[in-house]
PAMIZA-557691 format. One record per residue (C-alpha): x, y, z. Coordinates in steps of 0.2 Angstrom, whole numbers, plus 5000, padded with zeros to 4 digits. Example, Ala and Ser with C-alpha at 12.3 -4.5 7.8 and 13.67 -1.06 7.14 Angstrom:
<sites>
506249785039 506849955036 
</sites>
This chain:
<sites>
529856915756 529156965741 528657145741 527657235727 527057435726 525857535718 526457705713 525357815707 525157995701 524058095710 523458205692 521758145695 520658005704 520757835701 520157755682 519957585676 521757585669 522557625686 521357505694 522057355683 523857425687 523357415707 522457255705 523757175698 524957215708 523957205725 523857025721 525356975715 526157005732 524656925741 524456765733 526256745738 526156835757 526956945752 526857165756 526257285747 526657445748 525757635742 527057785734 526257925727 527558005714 527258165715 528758245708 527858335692 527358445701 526258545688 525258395686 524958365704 523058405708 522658455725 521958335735 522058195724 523258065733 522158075748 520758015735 521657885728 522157825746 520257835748 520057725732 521057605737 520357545755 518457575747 519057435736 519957325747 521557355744 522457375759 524357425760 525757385772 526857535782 526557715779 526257795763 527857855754 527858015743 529058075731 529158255733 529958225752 531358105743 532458225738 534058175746 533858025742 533958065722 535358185726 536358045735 536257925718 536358055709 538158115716 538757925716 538357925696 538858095691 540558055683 539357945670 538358085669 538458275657 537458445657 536358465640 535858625634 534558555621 532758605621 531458465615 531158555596 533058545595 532958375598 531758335587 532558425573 534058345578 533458185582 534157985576 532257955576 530757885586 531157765601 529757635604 528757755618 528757895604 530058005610 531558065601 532957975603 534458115610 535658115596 537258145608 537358345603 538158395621 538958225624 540858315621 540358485632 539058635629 539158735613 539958925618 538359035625 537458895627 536758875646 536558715655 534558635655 534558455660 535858315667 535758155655 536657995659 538057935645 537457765639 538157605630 537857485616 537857345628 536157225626 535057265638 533957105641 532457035652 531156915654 529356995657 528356885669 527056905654 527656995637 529156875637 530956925633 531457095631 532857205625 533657365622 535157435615 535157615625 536257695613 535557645598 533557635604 533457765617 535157885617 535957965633 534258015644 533758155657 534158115677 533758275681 532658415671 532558575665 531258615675 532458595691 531458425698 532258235695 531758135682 530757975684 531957865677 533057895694 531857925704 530857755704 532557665704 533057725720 531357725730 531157525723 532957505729 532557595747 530857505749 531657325746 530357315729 530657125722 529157125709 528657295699 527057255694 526257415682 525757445665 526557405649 526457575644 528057585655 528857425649 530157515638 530757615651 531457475661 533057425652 533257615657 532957575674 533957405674 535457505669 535257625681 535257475695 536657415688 537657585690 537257605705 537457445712 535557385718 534457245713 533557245700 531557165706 530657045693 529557125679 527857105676 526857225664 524957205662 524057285645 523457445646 521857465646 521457595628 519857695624 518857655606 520357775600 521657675606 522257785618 522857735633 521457785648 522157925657 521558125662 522158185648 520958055637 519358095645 519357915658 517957905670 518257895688 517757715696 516057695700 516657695719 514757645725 514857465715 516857415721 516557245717 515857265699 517257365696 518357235704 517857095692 518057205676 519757205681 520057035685 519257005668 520457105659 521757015670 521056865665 520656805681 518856715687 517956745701 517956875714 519256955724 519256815737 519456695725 520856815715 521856815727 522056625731 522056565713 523056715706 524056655689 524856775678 524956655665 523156715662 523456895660 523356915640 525156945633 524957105625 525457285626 523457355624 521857295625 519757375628 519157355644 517457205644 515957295646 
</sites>
């Protein structure tokens, strides 16, 4: 059976961008009776606001996007990332490097931005240095994969990305491992999200491959960007959804998507074929 997800992080109510990225996703495991399934990753625990995953939850049935089974969160998944994390640890090494010691140090700029980790603690710590983060040893094997709608991709980890971080400084673990086991443990076959995270998944598929799980079919939607062409988020100043018209703010999102008609209709006619094959795009007015 196909089985989708929507995984959210509860920084902050619903915007148009995370609408798309639920939308999207909702009726991609729909169209093919499929189940979709709610996790709220709420590992950054900073950035979690109080109150906010009950508002999304919220959010979501307002709009008629039901869920299947009971609501996973991250923060109560802990054995579970230790557990993968003790299977893959003899791939793995203790860094002591801070972020401006990275950056100074850096081969230069992976696609997402960040600094791509030059290998400084691959052979031990420097003497004095204390340990900070856990990063996994990677190889120059091609990484490749065919996006349902951006086409074929592919990384070469060592060259495009370096040796990253399964488990932080800060004590919590990293993304990267986290959504691998939970899509793993939740029997995921369609990741369905934003192409904002599309260059994490060679990450994610080599990961899968370590530890010996599936890896799910990939389908990255645009993200949707304000007249700046930053991606919509808290941080850039998004507006909540207009919760009191659900269905105007459905069909903005099926027009992003691409897709005529209503919800109804979405769901019986949905073709990701539609979906406009690029990384960013304006929401329509």
């Amino acid at each position: 059976m196909v089985t989708g997800r929507f995984a959210p992080s509860p920084t902050g109510p619903l915007h148009f961008g995370s609408l798309v990225a639920a939308l999207a996703s909702w009726l991609d495991a729909r169209a093919a009776n499929g189940r979709w399934l709610v996790r709220i990753e709420d590992l950054d625990r900073p950035r979690v606001q109080p109150g906010a995953a009950e508002e999304i939850l919220r959010a979501l049935e307002r709009l008629g996007l039901e869920w299947d089974g009971e609501v996973e969160y991250q923060s109560r998944r802990a054995a579970l990332y230790q557990a993968a994390l003790e299977r893959i640890r003899a791939h793995s090494y203790w860094c002591c490097c801070t972020r401006r010691e990275i950056a100074d140090s850096s081969l230069g700029l992976a696609s997402d931005g960040a600094a791509i980790y030059p290998g400084t603690c691959r052979r031990g710590l420097p003497p004095g240095k204390p340990p900070r983060a856990l990063r996994l040893r990677v190889d120059a094997s091609m990484i490749g994969f065919v996006d349902r709608v951006q086409g074929p991709r592919e990384q070469v980890l060592s060259r495009d990305v370096g040796d990253f971080v399964l488990y932080r400084a800060d004590g919590q673990f990293a993304y990267q491992l986290a959504v691998v086991v939970d899509d793993a443990a939740q029997g995921v076959t369609d990741v369905v999200r934003g192409a904002d995270l599309i260059d994490s998944t060679a990450r994610q598929i080599f990961l899968q491959r370590l530890l010996g799980l599936p890896t799910p079919r990939y389908l990255h939607v645009p993200v949707a960007v304000n007249a700046a062409g930053e991606k919509l988020s808290k941080q850039t100043g998004a507006e909540p959804l207009d919760l009191s018209r659900p269905e105007q703010e459905l069909r903005r999102a099926l027009a992003f998507l691409g897709q005529p008609g209503d919800l109804a209709q979405a769901r019986q006619t949905w073709t990701p074929a539609l979906i406009p094959a690029q990384l960013a795009a304006a929401p329509p007015r």
